[in-house]
C-alpha positions in Angstrom: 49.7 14.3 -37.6 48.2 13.9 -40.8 49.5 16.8 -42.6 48.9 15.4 -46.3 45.1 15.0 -45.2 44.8 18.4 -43.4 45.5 20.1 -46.3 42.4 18.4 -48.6 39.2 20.6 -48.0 36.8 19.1 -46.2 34.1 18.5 -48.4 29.9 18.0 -47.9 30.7 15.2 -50.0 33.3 13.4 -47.8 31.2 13.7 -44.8 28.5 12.4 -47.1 30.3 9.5 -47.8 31.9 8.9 -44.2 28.1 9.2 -42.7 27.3 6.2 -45.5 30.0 4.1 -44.1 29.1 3.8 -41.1 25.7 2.7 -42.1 26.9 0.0 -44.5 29.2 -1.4 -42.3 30.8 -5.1 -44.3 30.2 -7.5 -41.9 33.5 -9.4 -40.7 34.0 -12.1 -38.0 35.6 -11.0 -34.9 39.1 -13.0 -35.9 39.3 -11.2 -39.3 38.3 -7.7 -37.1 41.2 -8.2 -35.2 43.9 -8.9 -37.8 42.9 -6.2 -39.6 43.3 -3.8 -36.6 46.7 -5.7 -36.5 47.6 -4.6 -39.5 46.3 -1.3 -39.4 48.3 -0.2 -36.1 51.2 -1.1 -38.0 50.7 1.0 -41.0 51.6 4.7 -40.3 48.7 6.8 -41.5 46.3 4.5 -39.3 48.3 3.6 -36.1 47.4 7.0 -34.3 43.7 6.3 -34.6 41.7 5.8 -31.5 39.7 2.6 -31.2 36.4 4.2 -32.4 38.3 5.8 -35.1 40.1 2.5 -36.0 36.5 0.6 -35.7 35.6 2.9 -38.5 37.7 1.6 -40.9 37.6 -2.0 -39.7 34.1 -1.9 -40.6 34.4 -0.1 -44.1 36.9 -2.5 -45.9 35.9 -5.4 -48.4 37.6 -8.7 -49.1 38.6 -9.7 -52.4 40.8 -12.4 -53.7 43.3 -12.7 -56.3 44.8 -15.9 -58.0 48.6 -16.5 -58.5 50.4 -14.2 -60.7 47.6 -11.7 -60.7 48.8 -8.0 -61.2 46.5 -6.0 -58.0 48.2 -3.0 -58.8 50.5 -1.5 -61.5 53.3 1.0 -61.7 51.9 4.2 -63.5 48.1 3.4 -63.0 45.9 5.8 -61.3 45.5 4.4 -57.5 42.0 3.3 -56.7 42.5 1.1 -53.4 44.4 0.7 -50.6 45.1 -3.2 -49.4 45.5 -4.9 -46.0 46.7 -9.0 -46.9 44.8 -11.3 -45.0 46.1 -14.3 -46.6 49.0 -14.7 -49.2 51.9 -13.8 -50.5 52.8 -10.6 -53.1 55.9 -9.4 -54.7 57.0 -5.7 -55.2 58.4 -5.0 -58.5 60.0 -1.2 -59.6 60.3 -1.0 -63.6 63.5 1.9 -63.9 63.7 3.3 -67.4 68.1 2.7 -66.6 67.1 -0.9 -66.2 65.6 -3.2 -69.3 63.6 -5.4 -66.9 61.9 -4.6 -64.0 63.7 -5.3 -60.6 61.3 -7.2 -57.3 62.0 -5.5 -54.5 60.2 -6.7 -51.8 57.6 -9.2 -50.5 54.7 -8.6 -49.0 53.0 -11.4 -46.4 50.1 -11.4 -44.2 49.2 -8.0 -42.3 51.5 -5.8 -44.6 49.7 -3.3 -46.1 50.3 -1.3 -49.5 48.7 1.3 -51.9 48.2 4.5 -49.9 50.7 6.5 -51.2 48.6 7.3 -55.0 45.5 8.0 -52.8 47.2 10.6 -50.6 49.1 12.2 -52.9 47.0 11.8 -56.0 49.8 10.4 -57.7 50.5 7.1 -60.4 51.0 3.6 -58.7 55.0 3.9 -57.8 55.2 0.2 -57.8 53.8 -3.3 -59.4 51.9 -5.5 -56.6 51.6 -9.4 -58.2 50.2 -12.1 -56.0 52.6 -15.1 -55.7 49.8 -17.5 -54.5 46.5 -17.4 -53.7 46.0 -14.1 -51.7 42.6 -12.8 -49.7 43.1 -9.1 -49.1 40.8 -6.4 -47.8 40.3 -3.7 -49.6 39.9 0.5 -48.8 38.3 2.2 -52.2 39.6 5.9 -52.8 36.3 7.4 -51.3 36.3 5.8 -48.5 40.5 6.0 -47.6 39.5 9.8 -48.0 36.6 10.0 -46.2 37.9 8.2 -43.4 40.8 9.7 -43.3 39.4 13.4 -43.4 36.4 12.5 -40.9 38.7 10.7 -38.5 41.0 13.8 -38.3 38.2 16.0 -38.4 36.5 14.4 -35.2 39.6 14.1 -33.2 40.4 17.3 -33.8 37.2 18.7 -32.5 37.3 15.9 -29.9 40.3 16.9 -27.9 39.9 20.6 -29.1 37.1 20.8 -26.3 39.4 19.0 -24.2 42.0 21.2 -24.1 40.3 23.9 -23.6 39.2 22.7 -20.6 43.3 22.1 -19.3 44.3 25.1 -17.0 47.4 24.8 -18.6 46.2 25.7 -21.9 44.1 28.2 -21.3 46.4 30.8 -22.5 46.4 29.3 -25.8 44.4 30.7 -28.9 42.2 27.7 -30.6 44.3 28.0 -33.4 47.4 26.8 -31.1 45.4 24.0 -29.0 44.0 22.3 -32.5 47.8 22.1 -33.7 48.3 20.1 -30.5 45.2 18.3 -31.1 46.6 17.3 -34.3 49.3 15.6 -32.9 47.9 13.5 -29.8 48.1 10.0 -29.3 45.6 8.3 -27.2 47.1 5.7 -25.0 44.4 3.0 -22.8 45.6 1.9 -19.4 44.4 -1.0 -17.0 44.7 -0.2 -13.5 48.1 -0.9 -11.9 49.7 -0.5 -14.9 52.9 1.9 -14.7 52.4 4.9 -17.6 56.1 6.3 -16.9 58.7 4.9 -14.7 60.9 6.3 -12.4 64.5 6.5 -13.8 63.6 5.5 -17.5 64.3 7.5 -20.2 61.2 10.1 -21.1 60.4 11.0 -24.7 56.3 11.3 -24.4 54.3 14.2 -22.1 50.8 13.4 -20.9 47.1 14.7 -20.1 45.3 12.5 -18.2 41.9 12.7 -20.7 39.3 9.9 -19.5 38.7 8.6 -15.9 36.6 6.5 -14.3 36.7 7.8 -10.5 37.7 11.1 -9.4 41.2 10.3 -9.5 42.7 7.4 -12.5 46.4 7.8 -11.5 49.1 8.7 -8.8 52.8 9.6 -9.3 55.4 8.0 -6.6 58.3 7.2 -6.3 59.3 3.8 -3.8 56.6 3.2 -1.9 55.7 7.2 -1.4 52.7 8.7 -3.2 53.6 12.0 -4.3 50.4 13.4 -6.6 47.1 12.0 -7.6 46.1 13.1 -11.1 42.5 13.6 -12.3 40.6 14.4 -15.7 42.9 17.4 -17.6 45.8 17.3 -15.4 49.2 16.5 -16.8 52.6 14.7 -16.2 55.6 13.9 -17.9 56.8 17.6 -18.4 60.1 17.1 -16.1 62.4 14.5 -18.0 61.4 16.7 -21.5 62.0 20.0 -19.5 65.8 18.9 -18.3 66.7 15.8 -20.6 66.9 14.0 -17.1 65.3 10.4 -16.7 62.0 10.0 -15.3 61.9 11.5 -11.5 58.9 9.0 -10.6 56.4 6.7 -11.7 53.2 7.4 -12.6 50.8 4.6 -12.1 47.1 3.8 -13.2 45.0 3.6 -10.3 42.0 3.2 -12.4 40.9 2.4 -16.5 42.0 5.5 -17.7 42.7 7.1 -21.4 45.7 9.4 -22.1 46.6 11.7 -24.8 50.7 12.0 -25.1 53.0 14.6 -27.0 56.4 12.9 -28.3 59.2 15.2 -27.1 59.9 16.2 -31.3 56.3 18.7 -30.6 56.8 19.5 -27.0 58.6 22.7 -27.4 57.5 23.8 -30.7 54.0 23.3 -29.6 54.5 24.5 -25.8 56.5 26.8 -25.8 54.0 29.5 -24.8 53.2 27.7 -21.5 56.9 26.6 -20.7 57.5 29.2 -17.7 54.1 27.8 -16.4 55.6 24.0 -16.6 58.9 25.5 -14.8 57.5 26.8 -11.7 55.5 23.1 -11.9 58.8 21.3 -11.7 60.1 23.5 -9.1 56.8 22.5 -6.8 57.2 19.1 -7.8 61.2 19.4 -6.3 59.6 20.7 -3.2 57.3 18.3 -2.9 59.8 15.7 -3.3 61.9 17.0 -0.8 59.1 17.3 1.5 58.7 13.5 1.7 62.3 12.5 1.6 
């Protein structure tokens, strides 16, 4: 999922640092907590997090505040931080060497974020940030975008690498297959009677059913007629990937439950060892379907 960050080595001294974060946590109120998660589900390298993952980072940023026409970053300087704007507006402006004055591009606003692209990539600012009035932001330092970053991965990784081995379906798999699917797992939270897929919809996402709360967290039907019940490392969501048909029933949560989903983009690439396995599912699925017809 992170590919950029998989391929730093994971240093003593990032772990170091991520073990420091979490004991000097920056205290926030819980308003300011929640706009930053906000803004940090909207941003692409965070959005995949889980919540303990995202209350990591939550907890490690810093305010600061700039005054009107204040430069927070420029083009061609080494990246130090990555921002979140809490309040204020900032422009965008790109200096091109065809171009005798520099061009704005774009605004920024509250919950926009900016700045991680020098701290992945180790490269020059691409850009010039200016504030256009007063602006709070919150603030990531290089360190600790890293360190997050490369912990967060790290521990889902291991995280769901233990879970998968525990799916009969997987079991086939060498480690080195289940933590590329690990990699690209997105935890999804459910409230009970909350539908996860539903029947006739279009189905881009397949599913293992990760955390429950009672033996059983959600049931597949379709009308009033309960087909399966799912529990911890069972699956779903295979069929409308497997034929490019909609959704052949609803899966519902019956419970709180927590599940890990595979857009359809990895599903074969990543699956494609256990596809005959998903097959002779589907056809027991068409049975069982016919069965209660």
């Amino acid at each position: 999922m992170f590919g950029s960050v998989n391929a730093w080595n994971f240093s003593q001294r990032a772990i170091d640092v991520f073990a420091f974060l979490i004991s000097q946590a920056i205290e926030k109120n819980e308003a300011a907590r929640e706009r930053i998660q906000h803004a940090l589900e909207k941003n692409y390298l965070f959005k995949s997090l889980d919540k303990e993952q995202t209350k990591t980072v939550v907890d490690s940023v810093e305010e600061v505040k700039y005054n009107p026409n204040d430069i927070i970053i420029k083009q061609g300087d080494e990246g130090d931080k990555f921002f979140l704007i809490e309040i204020g507006e900032c422009e965008v402006w790109l200096k091109d060497p065809e171009r005798i004055r520099p061009e704005m591009v774009k605004r920024y606003g509250p919950g926009d974020t900016f700045g991680e692209l020098a701290l992945l990539y180790n490269a020059p600012r691409a850009a010039t940030v200016k504030a256009i009035t007063s602006c709070t932001l919150w603030a990531v330092d290089r360190p600790t975008f890293r360190a997050i970053l490369m912990q967060t991965t790290n521990n889902k990784r291991q995280l769901y690498e233990k879970f998968l081995a525990e799916v009969p379906l997987l079991k086939t798999l060498t480690a080195y297959e289940r933590s590329a699917i690990a990699d690209v797992l997105d935890a999804e939270y459910y409230e009970p009677n909350t539908d996860i897929i539903v029947e006739g919809q279009e189905g881009n996402k397949f599913y293992f059913l990760e955390e429950v709360r009672l033996a059983t967290a959600s049931e597949a039907r379709t009308g009033d007629k309960v087909l399966m019940k799912y529990k911890r490392g069972d699956y779903f969501g295979e069929l409308a990937l497997l034929s490019n048909n909609p959704r052949a029933a609803t899966v519902r949560a019956t419970t709180k439950c927590k599940c890990v989903s595979i857009h359809r983009d990895s599903f074969k690439r990543l699956l494609g060892k256990v596809e005959d396995i998903l097959e002779r599912r589907k056809e027991e699925y068409e049975k069982t379907s016919a069965g209660t017809s």
